[in-house]
N, C-alpha and C positions, 0 to 999 in steps of 0.2 A: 344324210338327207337334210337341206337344209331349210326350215321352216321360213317362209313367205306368208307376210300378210299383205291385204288389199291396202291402199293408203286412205281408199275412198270408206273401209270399214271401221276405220279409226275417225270418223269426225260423228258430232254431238249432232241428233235431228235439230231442224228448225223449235226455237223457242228457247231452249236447253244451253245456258250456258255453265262453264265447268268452275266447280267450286273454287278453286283460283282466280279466276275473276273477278266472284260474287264477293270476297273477302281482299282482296287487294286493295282496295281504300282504306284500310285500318294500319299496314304497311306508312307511312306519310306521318300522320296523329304519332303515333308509336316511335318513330324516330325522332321527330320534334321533340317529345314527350321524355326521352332518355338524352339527346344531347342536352336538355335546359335542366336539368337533374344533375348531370355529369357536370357542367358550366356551373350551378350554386355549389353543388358539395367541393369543387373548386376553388371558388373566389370566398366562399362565408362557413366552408369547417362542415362540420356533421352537425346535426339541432335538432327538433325534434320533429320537423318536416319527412326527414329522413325514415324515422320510425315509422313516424303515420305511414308514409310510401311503402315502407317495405310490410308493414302487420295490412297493409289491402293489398297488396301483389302474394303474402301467403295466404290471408282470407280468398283470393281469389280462385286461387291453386285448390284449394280445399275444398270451394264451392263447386270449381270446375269436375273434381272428381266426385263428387254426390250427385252431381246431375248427370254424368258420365253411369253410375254407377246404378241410377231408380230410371235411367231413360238411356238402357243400350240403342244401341246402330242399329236400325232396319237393311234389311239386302235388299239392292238397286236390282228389281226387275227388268229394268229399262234397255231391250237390245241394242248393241251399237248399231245394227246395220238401218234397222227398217224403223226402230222407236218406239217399238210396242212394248209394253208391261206383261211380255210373255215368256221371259227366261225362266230356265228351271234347272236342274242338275243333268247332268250327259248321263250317269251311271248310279242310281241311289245307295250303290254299297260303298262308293267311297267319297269323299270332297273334294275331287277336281274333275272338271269339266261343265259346262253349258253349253246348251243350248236353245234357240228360241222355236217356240211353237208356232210361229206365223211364219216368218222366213225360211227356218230351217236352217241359220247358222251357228257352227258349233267353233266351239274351243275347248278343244280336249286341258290345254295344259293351263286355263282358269281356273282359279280357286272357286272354289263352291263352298266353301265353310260358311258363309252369315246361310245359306240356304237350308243350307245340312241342320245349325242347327235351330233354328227357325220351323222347317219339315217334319223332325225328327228327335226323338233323345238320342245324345251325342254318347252315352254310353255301349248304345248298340255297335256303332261306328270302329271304336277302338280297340274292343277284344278282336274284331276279327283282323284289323290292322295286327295287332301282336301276334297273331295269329298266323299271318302271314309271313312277317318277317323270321320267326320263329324258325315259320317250315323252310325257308330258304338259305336259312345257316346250317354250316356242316362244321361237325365238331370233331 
């Protein structure tokens, strides 16, 4: 059976544009920024320009994971089809599937994990996974 989506359930509501966009003008800076890096360590040697760059690109690395780390990812309620902040998990015993509560469009083979655990402790989750898989091996 071969799965079919709508083409018209894959685009973003009015207003909503996709995080690739929003972050595409840093692309431009960033490459300027590495070829005129790459052009001095070229023409004038390594110096200490070079350190300073590189101890704020691992300062940055380190900062980026602390803020990663006391400010996890929120789950996009946001339906593709209709735009409402009504998605929710397809089956509460496992982490795949959605769908939304105003439209009523589902997707069984979406991940539901930021929901799961967000909803839920994610410990309840995984005994019965193991549990599962368990019973459907033959020894």
């Amino acid at each position: 059976m071969k799965h079919e989506m709508d083409p018209d359930s894959l685009r973003l509501p009015p207003g909503r544009e996709p995080d690739l966009v929003r972050g595409s003008w840093l692309i431009g800076p960033l490459l300027l920024a590495a070829v005129s890096a790459g052009t001095l360590f070229v023409f004038r040697g390594p110096d200490h320009v070079f350190g300073i760059a590189f101890g704020l690109l691992l300062g940055l690395g380190f900062l980026w994971i602390l803020v990663s780390t006391m400010f996890p990812s929120k789950p996009d309620r946001t339906c593709p089809q209709c735009g409402q902040g009504t998605i929710a998990r397809l089956d509460p015993a496992t982490t795949r599937g959605l769908t939304c509560g105003s439209c009523g469009w589902t997707d069984a083979s979406a991940s539901s994990f930021y929901l799961a655990e967000e909803e839920s402790d994610m410990q309840d989750l995984v005994p019965r996974r193991e549990d599962r898989e368990r019973g459907s091996r033959r020894w």
